[in-house]
MARGUTI-908975 format. One record per residue: x, y, z of N, C-alpha, C in turn. Coordinates in steps of 0.05 Angstrom, whole numbers, padded with zeros to 5 digits, always signed. Layout:
! MARGUTI-908975
XYZXYZXYZ...
This chain:
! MARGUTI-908975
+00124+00146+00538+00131+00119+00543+00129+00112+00573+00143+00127+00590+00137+00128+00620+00108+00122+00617+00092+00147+00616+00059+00138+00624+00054+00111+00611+00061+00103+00591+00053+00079+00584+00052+00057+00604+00084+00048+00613+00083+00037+00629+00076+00032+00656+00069+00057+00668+00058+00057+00688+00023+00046+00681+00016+00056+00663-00012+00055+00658-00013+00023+00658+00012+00006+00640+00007-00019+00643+00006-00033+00672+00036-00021+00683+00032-00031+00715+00005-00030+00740-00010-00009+00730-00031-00003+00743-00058-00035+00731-00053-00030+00707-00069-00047+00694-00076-00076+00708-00036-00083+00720-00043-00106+00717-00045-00114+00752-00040-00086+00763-00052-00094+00792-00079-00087+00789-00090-00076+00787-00118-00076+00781-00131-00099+00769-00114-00115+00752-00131-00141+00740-00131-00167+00768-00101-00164+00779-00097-00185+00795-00109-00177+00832-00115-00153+00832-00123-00143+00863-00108-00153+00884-00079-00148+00870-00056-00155+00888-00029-00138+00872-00016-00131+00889+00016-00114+00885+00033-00147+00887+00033-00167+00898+00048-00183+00902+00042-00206+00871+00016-00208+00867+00014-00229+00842+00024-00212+00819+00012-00193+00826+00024-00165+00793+00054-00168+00786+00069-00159+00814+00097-00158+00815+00105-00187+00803+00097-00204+00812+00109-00233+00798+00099-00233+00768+00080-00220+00763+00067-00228+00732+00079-00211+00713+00092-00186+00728+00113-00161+00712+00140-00173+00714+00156-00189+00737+00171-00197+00734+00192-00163+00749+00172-00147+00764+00194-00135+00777+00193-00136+00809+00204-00113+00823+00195-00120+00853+00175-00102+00861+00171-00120+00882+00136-00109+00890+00142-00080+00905+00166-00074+00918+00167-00036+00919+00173-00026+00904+00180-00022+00882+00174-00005+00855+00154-00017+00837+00138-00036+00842+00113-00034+00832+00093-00012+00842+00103-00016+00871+00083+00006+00884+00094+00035+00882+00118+00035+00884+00130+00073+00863+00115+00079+00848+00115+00062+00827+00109+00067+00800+00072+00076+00805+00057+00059+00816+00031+00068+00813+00018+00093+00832+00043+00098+00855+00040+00130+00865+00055+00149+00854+00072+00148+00832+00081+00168+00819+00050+00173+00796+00037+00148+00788+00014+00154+00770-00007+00164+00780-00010+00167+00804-00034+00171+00817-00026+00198+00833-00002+00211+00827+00007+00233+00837+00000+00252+00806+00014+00243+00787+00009+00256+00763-00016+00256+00747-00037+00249+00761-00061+00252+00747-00080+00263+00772-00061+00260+00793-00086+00279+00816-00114+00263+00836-00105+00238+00831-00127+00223+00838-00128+00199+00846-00131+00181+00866-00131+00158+00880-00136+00135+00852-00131+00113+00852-00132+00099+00844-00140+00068+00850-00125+00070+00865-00135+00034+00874-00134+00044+00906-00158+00033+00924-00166+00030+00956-00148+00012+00960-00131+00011+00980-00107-00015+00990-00112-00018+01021-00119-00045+01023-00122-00050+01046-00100-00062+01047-00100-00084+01073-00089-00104+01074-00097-00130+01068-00113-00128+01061-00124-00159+01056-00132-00159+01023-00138-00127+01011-00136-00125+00978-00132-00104+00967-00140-00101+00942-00139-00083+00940-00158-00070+00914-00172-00049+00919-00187-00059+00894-00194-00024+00880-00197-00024+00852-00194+00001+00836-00217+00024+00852-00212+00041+00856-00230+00066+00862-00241+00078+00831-00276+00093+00840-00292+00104+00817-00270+00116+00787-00236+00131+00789-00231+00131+00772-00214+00104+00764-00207+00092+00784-00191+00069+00771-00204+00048+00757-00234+00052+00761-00250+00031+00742-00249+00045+00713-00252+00076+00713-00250+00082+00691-00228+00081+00665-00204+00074+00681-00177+00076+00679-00178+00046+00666-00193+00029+00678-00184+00008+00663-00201-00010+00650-00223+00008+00643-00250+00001+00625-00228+00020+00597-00220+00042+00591-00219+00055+00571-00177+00052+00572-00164+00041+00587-00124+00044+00590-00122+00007+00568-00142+00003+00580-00135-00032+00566-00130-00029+00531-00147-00013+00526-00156-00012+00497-00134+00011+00488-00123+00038+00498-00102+00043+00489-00074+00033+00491-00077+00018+00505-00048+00001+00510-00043-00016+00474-00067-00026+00481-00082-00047+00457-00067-00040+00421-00080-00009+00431-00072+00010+00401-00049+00014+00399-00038+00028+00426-00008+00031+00422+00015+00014+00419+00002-00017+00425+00023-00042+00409+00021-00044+00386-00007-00037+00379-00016-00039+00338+00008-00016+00335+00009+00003+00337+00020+00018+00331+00037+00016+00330+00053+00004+00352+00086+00013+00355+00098-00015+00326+00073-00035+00333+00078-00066+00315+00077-00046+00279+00059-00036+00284+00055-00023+00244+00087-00017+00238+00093+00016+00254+00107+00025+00249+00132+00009+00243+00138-00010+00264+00168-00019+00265+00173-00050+00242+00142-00053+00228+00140-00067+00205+00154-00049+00184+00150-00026+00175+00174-00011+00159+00191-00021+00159+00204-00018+00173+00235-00020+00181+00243-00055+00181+00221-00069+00185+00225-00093+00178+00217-00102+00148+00207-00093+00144+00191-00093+00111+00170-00101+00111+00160-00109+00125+00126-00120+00131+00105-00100+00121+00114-00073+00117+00091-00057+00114+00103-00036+00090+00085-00019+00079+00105+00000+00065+00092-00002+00032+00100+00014+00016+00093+00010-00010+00104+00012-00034+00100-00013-00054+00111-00010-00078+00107-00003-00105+00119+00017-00114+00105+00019-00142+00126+00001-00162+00117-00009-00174+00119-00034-00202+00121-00029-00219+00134-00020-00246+00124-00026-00263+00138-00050-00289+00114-00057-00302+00114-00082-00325+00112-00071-00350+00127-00097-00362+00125-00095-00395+00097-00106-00390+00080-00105-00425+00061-00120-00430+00067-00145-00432+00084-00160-00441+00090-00191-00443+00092-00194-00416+00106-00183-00398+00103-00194-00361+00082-00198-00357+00052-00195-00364+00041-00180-00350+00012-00202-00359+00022-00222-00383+00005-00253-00378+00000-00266-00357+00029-00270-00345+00028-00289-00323+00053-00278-00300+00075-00274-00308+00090-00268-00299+00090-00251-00270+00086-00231-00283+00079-00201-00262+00049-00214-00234+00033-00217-00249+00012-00234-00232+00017-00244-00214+00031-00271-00222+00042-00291-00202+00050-00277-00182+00079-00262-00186+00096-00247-00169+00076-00235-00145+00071-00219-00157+00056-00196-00127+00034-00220-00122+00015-00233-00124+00003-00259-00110+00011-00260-00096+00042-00272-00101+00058-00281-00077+00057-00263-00058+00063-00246-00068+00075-00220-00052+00061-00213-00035+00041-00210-00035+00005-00200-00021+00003-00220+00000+00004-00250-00011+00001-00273+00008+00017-00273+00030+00050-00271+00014+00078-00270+00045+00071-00247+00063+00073-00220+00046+00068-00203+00063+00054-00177+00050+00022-00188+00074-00008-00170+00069+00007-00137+00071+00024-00137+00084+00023-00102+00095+00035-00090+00075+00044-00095+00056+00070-00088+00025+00041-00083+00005+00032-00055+00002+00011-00054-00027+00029-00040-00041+00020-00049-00070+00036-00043-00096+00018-00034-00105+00022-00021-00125+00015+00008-00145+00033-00009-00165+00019-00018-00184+00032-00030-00210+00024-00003-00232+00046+00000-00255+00042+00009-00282+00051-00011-00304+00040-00001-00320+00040-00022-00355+00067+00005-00362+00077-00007-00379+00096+00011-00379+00112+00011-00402+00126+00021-00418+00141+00016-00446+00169+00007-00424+00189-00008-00444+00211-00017-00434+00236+00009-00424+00240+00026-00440+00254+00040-00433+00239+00065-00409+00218+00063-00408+00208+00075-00384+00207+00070-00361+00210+00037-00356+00214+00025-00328+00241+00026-00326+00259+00018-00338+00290+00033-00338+00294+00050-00321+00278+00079-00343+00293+00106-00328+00274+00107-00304+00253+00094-00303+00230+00093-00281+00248+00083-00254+00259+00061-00255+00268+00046-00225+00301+00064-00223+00308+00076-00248+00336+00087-00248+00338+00113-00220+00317+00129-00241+00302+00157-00215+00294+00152-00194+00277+00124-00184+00270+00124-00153+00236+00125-00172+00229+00130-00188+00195+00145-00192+00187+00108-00194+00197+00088-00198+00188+00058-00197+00212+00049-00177+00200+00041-00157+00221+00017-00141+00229-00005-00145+00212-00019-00168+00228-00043-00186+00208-00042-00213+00213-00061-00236+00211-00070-00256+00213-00095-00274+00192-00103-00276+00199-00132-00300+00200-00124-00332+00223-00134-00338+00224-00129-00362+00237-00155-00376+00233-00153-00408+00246-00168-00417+00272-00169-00422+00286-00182-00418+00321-00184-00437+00332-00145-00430+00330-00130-00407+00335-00108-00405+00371-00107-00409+00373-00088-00416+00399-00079-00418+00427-00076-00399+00443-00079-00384+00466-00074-00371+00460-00045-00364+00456-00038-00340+00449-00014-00332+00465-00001-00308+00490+00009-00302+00500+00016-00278+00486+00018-00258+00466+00031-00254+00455+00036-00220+00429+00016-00219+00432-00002-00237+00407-00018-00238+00408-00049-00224+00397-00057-00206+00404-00092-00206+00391-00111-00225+00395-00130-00231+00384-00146-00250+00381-00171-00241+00355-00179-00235+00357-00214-00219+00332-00218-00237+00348-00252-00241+00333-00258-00277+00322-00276-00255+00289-00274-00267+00274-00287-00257+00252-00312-00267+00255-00309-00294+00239-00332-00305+00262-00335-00338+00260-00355-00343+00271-00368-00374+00253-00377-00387+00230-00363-00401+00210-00361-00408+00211-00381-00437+00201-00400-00442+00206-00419-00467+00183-00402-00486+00193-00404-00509+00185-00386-00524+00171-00406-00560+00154-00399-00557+00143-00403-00589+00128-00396-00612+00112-00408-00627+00103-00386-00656+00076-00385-00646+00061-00364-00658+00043-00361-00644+00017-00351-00680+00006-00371-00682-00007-00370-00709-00037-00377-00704-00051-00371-00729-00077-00385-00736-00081-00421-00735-00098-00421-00728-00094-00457-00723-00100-00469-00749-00101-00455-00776-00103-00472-00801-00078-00464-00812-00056-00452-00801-00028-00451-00817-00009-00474-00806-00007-00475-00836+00002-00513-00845+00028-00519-00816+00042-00507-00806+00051-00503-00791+00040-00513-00767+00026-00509-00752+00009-00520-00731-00014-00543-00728-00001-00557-00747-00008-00583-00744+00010-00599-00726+00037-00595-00733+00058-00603-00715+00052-00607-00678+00071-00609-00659+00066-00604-00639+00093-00592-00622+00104-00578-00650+00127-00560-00638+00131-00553-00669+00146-00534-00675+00161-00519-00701+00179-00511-00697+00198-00536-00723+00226-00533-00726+00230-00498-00733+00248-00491-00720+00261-00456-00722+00266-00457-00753+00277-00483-00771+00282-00480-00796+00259-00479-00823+00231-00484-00805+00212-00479-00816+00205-00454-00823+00218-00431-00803+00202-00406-00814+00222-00391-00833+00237-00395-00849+00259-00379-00860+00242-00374-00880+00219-00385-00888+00202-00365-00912+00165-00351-00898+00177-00349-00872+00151-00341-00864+00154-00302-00855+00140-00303-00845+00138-00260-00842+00138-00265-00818+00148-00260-00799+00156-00256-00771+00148-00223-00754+00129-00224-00739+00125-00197-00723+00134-00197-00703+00151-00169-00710+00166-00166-00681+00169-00131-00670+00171-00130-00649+00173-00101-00635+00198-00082-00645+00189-00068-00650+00213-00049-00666+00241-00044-00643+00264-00049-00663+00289-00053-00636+00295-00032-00620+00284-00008-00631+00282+00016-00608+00269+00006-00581+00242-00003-00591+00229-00009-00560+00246-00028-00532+00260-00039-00546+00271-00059-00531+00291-00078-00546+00315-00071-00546+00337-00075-00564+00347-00103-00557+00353-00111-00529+00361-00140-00519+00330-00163-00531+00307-00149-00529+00293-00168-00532+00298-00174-00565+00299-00156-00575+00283-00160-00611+00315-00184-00619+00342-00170-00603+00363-00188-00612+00371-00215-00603+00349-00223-00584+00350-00250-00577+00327-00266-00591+00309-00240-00600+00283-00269-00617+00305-00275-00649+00321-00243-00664+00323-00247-00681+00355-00274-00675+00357-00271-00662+00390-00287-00642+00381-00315-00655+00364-00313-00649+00347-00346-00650+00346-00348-00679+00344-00339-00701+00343-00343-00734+00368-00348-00734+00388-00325-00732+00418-00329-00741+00421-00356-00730+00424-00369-00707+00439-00393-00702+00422-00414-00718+00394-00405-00737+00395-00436-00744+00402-00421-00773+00418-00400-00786+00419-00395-00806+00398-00389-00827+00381-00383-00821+00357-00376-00838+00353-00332-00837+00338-00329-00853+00327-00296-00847+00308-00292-00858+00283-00299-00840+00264-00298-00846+00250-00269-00851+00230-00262-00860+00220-00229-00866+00211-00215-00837+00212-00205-00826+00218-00185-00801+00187-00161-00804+00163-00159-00792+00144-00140-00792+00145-00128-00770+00156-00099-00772+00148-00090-00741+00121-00087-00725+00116-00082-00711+00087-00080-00697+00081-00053-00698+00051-00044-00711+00044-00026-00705+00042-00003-00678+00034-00038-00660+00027-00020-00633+00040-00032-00621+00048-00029-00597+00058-00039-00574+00053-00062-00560+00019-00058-00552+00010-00080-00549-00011-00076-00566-00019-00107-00569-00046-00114-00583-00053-00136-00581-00074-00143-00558-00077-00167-00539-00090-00181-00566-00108-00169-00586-00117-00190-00604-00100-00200-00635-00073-00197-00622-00050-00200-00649-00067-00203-00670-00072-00175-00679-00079-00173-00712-00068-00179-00739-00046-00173-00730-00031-00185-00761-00028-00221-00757-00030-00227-00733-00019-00256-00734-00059-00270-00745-00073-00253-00737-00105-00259-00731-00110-00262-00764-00107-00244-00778-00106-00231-00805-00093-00264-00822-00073-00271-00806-00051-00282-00826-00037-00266-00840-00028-00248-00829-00015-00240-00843+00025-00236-00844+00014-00251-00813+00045-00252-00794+00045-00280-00776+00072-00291-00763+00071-00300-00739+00088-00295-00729+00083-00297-00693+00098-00282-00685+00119-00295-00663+00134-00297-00653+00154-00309-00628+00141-00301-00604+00116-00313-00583+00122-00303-00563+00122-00328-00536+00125-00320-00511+00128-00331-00486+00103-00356-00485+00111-00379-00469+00084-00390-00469+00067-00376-00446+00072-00361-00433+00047-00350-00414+00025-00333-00427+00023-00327-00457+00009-00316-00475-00007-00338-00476-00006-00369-00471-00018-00381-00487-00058-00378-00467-00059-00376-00441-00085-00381-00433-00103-00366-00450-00091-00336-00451-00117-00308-00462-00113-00311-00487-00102-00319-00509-00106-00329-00541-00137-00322-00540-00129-00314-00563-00165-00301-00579-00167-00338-00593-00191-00332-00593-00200-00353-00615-00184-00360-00641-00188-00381-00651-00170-00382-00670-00143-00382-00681-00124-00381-00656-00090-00374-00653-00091-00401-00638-00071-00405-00641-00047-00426-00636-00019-00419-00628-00017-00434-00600+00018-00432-00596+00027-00455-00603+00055-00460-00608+00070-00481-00610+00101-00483-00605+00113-00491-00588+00139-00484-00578+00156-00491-00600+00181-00479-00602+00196-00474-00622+00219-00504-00620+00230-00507-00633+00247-00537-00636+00269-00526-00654+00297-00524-00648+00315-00524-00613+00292-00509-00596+00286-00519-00567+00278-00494-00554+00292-00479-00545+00282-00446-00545+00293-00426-00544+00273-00406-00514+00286-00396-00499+00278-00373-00484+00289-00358-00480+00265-00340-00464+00280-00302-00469+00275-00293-00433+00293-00283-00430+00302-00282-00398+00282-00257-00400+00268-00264-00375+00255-00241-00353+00267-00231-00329+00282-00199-00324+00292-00196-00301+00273-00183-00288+00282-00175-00258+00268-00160-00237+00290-00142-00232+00284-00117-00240+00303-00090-00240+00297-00080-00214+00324-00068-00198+00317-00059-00181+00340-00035-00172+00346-00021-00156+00359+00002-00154+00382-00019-00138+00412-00014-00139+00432-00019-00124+00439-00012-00105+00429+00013-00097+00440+00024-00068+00413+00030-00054+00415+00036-00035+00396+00040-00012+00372+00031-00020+00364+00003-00022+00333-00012-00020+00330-00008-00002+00298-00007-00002+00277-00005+00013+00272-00031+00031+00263-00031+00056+00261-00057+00069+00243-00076+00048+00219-00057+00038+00199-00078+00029+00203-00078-00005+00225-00075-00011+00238-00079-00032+00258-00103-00034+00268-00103-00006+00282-00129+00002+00261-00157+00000+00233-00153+00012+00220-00174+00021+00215-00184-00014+00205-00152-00035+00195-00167-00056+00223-00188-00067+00245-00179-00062+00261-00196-00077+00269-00232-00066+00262-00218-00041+00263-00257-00021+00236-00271-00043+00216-00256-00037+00196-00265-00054+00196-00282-00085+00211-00257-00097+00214-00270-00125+00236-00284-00131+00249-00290-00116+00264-00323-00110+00246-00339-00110+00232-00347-00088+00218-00375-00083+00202-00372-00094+00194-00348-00114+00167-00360-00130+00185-00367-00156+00196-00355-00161+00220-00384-00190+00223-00405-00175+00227-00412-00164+00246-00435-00145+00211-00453-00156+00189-00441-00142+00158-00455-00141+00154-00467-00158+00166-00437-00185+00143-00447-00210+00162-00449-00238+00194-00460-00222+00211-00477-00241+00213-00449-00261+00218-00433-00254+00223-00406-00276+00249-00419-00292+00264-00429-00273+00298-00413-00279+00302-00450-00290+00287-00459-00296+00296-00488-00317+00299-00481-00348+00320-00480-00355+00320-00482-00379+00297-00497-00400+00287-00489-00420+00265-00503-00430+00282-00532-00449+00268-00559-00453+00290-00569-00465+00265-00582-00484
């Protein structure tokens, strides 16, 4: 650090071919300006700047000194600027991981943002089963998580980030989707596909949450797979299913959404560890504030 600054003080009498303009442009005094550049010119063995009295001007190595000192000075502000972005959260990396329903619109949006506020934060996203981003952000092996309707978790934070309005999601010739919403009391004789409540226990008991309060019990199909971007049983007719409207852009051909009447949504949190966050774990969560705040997450659907 010493050589640094000397190297700068030399720099900038060498730019100005004066100890007296330098000294005012460093803002110290002009005899320990001049210390400073014979302590440098003692420790490297070699003249530096010719001083007359009338100027003063760099000698054969002091031109070299400041054709090739400008440009490490240069690096060593990148440098010292990278590093101490850490510690501010500007820089640094996140691993993510998402449910498949996040991962329409939700998840997207977010890191967008994220990338845009702050370039120096790269994420490492995973697709991920629900109870895996759990024990994932629980261990430290994920630094946060979107999930759906997740569970009460001691070492976990939970900041709900979207109220996702939620509806049926069918063939566009079931008599049903003619409408431009479907009463909840419509489906009490229909087959309903849903994720088996192992996978995700808060979610399956807020879609089924939604039957009980209008008193109906409709027939219940679990899902084969986990995901299945081309909902086959719903494709088939052979099901329909409850999901988010951010499903609705990538719809296969032939499917139809239609929001449910009462409307009903299913909370999306951003899981994150409770003790010792990461700087750029802090920035993602400033982040995923103002992107609800942007894109009206946290309005209840009415």
């Amino acid at each position: 650090m010493a050589e640094l600054r000397r190297l700068r003080y030399f720099l900038a009498v060498a730019r100005e071919r004066s100890f007296t303009r330098a000294a005012e442009r460093l803002h110290i005094a002009q005899p320990a300006l001049s210390r400073q550049i014979r302590q440098l010119e003692q420790e490297l063995g070699v003249r530096l700047l010719d001083r007359t009295t009338q100027s003063v001007e760099p000698t054969e190595a002091g031109r070299l000194l400041m054709d090739r000192g400008a440009a490490l000075c240069e690096e060593a502000d990148r440098l010292w600027r990278d590093v101490q972005g850490f510690a501010a959260g500007e820089n640094g990396n996140l691993s993510v991981g998402y449910s498949a329903s996040t991962g329409y619109e939700t998840t997207p949006t977010l890191l967008a943002a994220l990338a845009e506020a702050h370039p120096g934060i790269k994420t490492g996203t995973r697709l991920l089963p629900t109870a895996e981003i759990l024990a994932g952000v629980a261990d430290g092996t994920l630094d946060a998580g979107l999930v759906r309707c997740p569970p009460p978790t001691p070492q976990l934070v939970r900041t709900l980030l979207r109220l996702e309005p939620q509806g049926i999601l069918m063939p566009k010739d079931h008599p049903l989707a003619s409408g431009s919403d479907v009463d909840v009391d419509a489906l009490a004789d229909e087959t309903i596909l849903v994720h088996a409540r192992h996978d995700n226990p808060g979610h399956y008991d807020a879609i089924t949450g939604i039957f009980d309060r209008a008193g109906i019990s409709p027939q219940l199909r679990e899902r084969q797979l986990s995901f299945d971007a081309a909902h086959m049983p719903v494709t088939q007719g052979q099901a329909v299913s409850v999901v988010g409207e951010s499903a609705r852009p990538g719809l296969p051909a032939g499917l139809v959404w239609r929001p449910l009447s009462p409307a009903a949504a299913i909370e999306i949190h951003l899981l994150t560890r409770g003790t010792a966050e990461r700087p750029a774990t802090a920035r993602l969560l400033q982040v995923a504030s103002r992107t609800a705040r942007t894109h009206g997450w946290l309005h209840s659907p009415s």
